[in-house]
C-alpha positions as CSV (number, residue, x, y, z in Angstrom):
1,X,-41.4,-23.4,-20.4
2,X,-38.7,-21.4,-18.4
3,X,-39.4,-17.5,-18.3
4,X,-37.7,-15.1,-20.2
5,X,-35.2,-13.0,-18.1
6,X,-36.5,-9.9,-17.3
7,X,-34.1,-6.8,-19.0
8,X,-31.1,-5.7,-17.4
9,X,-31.9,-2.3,-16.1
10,X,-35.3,-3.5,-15.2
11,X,-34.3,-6.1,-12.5
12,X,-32.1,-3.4,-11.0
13,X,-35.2,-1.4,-10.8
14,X,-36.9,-4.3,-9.4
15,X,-34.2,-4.8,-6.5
16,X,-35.1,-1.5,-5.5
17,X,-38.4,-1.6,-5.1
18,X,-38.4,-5.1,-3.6
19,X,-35.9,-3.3,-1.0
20,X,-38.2,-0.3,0.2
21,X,-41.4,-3.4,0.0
22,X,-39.2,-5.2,2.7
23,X,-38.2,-2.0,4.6
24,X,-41.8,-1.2,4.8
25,X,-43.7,-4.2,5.5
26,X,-42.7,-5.3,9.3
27,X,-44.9,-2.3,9.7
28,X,-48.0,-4.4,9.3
29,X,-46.6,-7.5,11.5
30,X,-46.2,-4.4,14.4
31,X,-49.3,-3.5,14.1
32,X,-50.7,-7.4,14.0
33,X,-48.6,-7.7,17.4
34,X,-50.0,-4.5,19.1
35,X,-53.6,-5.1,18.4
36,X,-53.0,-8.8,19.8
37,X,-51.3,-7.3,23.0
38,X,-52.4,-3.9,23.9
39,X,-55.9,-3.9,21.9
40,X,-56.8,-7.9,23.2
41,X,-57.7,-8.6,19.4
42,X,-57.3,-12.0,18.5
43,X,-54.7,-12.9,15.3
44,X,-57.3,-14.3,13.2
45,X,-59.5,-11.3,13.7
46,X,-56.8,-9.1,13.1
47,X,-55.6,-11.0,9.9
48,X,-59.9,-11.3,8.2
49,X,-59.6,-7.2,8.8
50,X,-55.9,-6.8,7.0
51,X,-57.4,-8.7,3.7
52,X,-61.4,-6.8,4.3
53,X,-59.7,-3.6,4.4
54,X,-57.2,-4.3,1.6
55,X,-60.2,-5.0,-0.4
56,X,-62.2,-1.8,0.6
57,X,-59.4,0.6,-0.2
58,X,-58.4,-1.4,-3.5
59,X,-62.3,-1.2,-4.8
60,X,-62.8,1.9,-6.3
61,X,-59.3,1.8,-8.4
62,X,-59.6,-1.5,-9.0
63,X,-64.0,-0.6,-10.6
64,X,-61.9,2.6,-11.9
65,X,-59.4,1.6,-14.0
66,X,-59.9,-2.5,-15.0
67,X,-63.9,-2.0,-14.8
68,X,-65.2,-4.7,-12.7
69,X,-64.5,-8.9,-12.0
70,X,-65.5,-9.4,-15.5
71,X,-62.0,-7.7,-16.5
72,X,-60.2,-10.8,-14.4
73,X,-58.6,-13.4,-16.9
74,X,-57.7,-15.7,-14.0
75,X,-59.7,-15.1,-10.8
76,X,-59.4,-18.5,-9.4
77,X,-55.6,-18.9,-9.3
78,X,-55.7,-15.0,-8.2
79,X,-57.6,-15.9,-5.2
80,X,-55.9,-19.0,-4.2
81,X,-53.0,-16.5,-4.3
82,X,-55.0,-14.8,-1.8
83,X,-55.5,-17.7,0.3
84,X,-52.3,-18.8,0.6
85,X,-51.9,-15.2,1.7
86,X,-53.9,-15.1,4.0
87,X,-52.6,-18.4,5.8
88,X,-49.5,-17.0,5.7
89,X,-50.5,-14.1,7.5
90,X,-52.5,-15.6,10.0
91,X,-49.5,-17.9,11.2
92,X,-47.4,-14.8,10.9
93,X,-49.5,-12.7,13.4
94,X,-49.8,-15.9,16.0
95,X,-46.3,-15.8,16.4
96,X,-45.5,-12.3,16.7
97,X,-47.9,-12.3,19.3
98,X,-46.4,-15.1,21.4
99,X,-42.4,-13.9,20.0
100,X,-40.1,-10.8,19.3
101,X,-40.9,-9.6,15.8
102,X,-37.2,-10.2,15.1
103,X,-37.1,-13.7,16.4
104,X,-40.1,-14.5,14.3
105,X,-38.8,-13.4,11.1
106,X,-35.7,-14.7,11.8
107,X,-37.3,-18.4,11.8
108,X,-39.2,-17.5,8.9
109,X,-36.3,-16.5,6.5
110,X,-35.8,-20.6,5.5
111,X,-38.2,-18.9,2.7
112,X,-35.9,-17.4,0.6
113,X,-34.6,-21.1,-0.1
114,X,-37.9,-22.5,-0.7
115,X,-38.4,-19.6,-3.5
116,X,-35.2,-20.0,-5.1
117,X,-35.5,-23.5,-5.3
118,X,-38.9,-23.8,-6.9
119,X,-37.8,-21.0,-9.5
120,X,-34.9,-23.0,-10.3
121,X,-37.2,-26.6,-10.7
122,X,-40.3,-25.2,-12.4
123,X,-39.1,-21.6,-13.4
124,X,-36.2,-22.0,-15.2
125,X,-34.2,-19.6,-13.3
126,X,-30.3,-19.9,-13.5
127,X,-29.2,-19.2,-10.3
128,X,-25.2,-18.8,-10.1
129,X,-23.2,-20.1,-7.0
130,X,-22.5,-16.3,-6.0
131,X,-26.6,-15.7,-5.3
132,X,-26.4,-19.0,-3.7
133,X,-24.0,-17.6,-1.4
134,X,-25.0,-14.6,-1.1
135,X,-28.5,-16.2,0.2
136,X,-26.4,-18.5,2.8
137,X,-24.4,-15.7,3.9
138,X,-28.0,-14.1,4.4
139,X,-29.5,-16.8,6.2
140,X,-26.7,-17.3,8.7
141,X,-26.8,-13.7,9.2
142,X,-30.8,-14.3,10.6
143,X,-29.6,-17.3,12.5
144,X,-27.0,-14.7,14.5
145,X,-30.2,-12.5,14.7
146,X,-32.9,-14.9,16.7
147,X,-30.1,-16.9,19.4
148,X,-32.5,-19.8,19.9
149,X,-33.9,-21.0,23.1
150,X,-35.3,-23.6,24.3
151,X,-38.6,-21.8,24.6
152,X,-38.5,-21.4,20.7
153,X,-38.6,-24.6,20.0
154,X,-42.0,-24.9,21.2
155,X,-45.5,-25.4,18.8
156,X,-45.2,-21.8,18.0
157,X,-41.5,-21.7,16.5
158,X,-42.9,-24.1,13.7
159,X,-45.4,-21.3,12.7
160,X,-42.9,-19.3,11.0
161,X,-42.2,-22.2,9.1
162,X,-45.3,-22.9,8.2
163,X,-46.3,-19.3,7.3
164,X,-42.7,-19.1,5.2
165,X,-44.0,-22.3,2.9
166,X,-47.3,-20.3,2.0
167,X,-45.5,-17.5,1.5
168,X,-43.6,-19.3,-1.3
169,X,-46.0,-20.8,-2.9
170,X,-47.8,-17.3,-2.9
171,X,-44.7,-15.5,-4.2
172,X,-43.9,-18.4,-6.4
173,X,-47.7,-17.9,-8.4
174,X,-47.0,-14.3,-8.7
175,X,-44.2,-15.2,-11.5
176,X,-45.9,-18.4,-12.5
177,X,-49.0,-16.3,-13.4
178,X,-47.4,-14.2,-15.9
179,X,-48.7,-10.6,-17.0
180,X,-52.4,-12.1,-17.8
181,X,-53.5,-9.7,-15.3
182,X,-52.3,-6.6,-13.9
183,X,-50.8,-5.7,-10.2
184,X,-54.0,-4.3,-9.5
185,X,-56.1,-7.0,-10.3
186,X,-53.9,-9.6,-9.2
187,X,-53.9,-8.1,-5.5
188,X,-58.1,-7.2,-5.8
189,X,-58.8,-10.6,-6.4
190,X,-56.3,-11.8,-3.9
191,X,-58.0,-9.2,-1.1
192,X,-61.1,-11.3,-2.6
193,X,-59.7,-14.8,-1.4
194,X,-58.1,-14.1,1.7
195,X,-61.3,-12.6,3.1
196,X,-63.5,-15.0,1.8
197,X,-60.6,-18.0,3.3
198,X,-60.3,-16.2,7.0
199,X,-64.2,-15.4,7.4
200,X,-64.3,-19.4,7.0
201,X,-61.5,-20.0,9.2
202,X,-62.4,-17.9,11.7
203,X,-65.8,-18.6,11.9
204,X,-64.6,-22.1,12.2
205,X,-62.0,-21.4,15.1
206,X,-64.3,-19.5,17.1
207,X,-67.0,-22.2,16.9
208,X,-64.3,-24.9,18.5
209,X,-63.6,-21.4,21.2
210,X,-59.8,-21.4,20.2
211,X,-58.9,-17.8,22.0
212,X,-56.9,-17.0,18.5
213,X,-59.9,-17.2,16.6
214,X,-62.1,-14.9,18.7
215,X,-63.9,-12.3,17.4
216,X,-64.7,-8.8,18.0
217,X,-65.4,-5.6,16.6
218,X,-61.8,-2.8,17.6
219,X,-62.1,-1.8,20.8
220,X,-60.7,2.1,20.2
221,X,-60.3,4.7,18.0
222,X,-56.9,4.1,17.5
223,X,-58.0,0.5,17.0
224,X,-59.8,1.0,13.7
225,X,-57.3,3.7,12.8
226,X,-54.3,0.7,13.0
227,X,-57.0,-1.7,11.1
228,X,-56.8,0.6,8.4
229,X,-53.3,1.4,8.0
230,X,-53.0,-2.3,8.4
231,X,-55.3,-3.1,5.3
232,X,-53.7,0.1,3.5
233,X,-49.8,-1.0,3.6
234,X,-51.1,-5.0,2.7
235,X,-53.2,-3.5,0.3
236,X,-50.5,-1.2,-1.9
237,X,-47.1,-2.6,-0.8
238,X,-48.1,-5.5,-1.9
239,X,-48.9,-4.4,-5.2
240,X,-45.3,-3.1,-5.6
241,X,-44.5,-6.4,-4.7
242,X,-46.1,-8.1,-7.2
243,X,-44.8,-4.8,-9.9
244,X,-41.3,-6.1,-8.8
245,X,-41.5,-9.4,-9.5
246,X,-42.7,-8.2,-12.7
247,X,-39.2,-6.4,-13.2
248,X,-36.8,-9.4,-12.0
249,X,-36.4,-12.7,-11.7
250,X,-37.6,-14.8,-8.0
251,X,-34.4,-16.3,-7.5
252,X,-32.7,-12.7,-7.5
253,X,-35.3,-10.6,-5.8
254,X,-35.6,-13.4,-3.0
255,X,-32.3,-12.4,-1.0
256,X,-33.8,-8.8,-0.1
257,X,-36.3,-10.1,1.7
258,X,-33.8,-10.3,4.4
259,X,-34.1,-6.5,5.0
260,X,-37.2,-7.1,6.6
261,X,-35.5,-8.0,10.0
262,X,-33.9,-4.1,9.8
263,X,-37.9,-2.6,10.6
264,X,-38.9,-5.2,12.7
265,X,-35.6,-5.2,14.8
266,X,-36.3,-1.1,15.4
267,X,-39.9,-1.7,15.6
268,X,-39.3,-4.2,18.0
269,X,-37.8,-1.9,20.4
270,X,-39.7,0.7,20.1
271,X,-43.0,-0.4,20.9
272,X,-42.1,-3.5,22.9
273,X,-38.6,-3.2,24.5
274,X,-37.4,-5.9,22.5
275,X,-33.7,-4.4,22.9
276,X,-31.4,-5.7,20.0
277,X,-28.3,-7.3,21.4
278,X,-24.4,-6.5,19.7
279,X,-24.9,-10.1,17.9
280,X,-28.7,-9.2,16.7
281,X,-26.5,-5.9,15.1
282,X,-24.0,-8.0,13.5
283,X,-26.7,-10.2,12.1
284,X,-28.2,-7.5,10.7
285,X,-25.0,-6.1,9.3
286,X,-24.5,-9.4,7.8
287,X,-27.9,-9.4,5.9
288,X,-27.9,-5.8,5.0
289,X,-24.2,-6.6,3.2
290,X,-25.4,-10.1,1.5
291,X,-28.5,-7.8,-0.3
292,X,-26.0,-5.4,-1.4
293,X,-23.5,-7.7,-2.7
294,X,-26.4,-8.8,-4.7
295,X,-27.0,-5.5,-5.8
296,X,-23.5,-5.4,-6.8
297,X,-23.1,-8.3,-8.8
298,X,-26.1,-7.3,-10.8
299,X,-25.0,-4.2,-12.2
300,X,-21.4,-5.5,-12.6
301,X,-23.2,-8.0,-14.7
302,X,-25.3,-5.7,-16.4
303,X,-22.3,-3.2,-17.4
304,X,-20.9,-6.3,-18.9
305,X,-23.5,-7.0,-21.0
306,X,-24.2,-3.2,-22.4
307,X,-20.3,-3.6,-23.1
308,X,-21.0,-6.9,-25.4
309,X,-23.4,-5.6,-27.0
């Protein structure tokens, strides 16, 4: 059965948080790419601590205030959640090791797509030909942003890809799932899966000595400090995420996701020197505008309907 829209003033409150989410997160890909270059930690071990941590500092809230795994109506979907997660994450943190932070997300933002087309098939999400613009106008804006080489196109430009189809699928059961649990639970049990699913993987990828699979303990004190902010952000920004696809539809929340490449374009050159070019500005002036317009048209619409009514 297709969802029932989420209120008016609620999706607007859900574009806003979805906003600061994707302001905030590139802060965790940053740290993925300077444990992998200046701490010598492989992605997969950096990606099994981002989901241990995230379930560490969740714990006691989660024991707190829902009472234990007992309280969890679907904990087997929730932790698929988590796996797809933490695929995502690990194909995320290979490339940003190997590629600017901007050039990776830029590759990866074919996602929004994917989302809005899977809430328009199995959600029942009316999307209008203006959001389907606005998401074009968002994606070209990316495409401005990364200025392909040929050196992209390697086995490591598909990764992005890869990690932006999990992603959907990930975002996509965060709707599908309903309200049957809460934020909390939903991102506990998901801390759940994606550490059980990397210990696996990693175990497995360091038995065949793949160099992105190796494993170690964090080689500094400001090793383990990053590790934990790491596991914090995934840990609670996340859980906004989730609240915010609780306020508003996929379909409309997916075009914000854009104004990721803002943090990890700065980010980018302040820790690495990746220095944005004019056209990597315009690209970003491009995406920043296509979320707004969305903003735009939502309260336009919503001003409508209070007048109907």
């Amino acid at each position: 059965m297709p969802s029932p829209p989420p209120a008016p003033e609620s999706s607007v409150k859900g574009m806003a948080l979805m906003a600061f989410c994707m302001i905030v997160l590139p802060m965790m890909d940053a740290i993925a790419k300077y444990m992998a270059t200046f701490e010598t930690m492989s992605p997969g071990q950096v990606t099994f601590y981002r989901f241990f941590v995230q379930l560490v500092v969740l714990s006691p809230l989660f024991f707190w205030t829902v009472g234990g795994f007992g309280q969890v109506k679907r904990p087997w979907m929730n932790m698929l959640r988590g796996a797809l997660h933490a695929g995502a994450s690990l194909m995320f943190f290979t490339a940003v090791k190997y590629m600017p932070l901007a050039d990776v997300f830029a590759i990866y933002f074919v996602e929004p797509f994917m989302l809005t087309i899977l809430s328009a098939l199995f959600l029942g999400e009316k999307v209008g030909w203006r959001r389907w613009l606005a998401i074009l106008v968002g994606f070209g804006g990316a495409m401005i942003v990364i200025q392909p080489s040929f050196e992209i196109f390697g086995w490591t430009s598909l990764l992005p890809v890869a990690c932006a189809a999990l992603f959907t699928l990930y975002l996509f059961l965060n709707r599908a799932l309903g309200d049957a649990d809460s934020p909390l639970t939903m991102q506990m049990m998901s801390g759940v899966g994606g550490t059980a699913f990397m210990g696996v993987v990693l175990l497995v990828g360091n038995g065949m000595a793949v160099a992105d699979f190796d494993m170690s303990l964090p080689a500094s004190g400001l090793g383990i400090a990053l590790l934990l902010i790491l596991g914090s952000l995934s840990g609670y920004v996340h859980l906004l995420v989730v609240r915010a696809f609780r306020m508003a539809s996929v379909s409309l929340l997916a075009p914000f996701q854009y104004f990721e490449i803002i943090s990890a374009t700065v980010l980018g050159y302040l820790l690495f020197s990746d220095f944005p070019t004019p056209s990597k500005w315009l690209g970003i002036g491009i995406i920043v505008a296509s979320g707004l317009f969305i903003i735009w048209r939502e309260q336009k619409r919503n001003r409508l309907q209070e007048t109907v009514a």
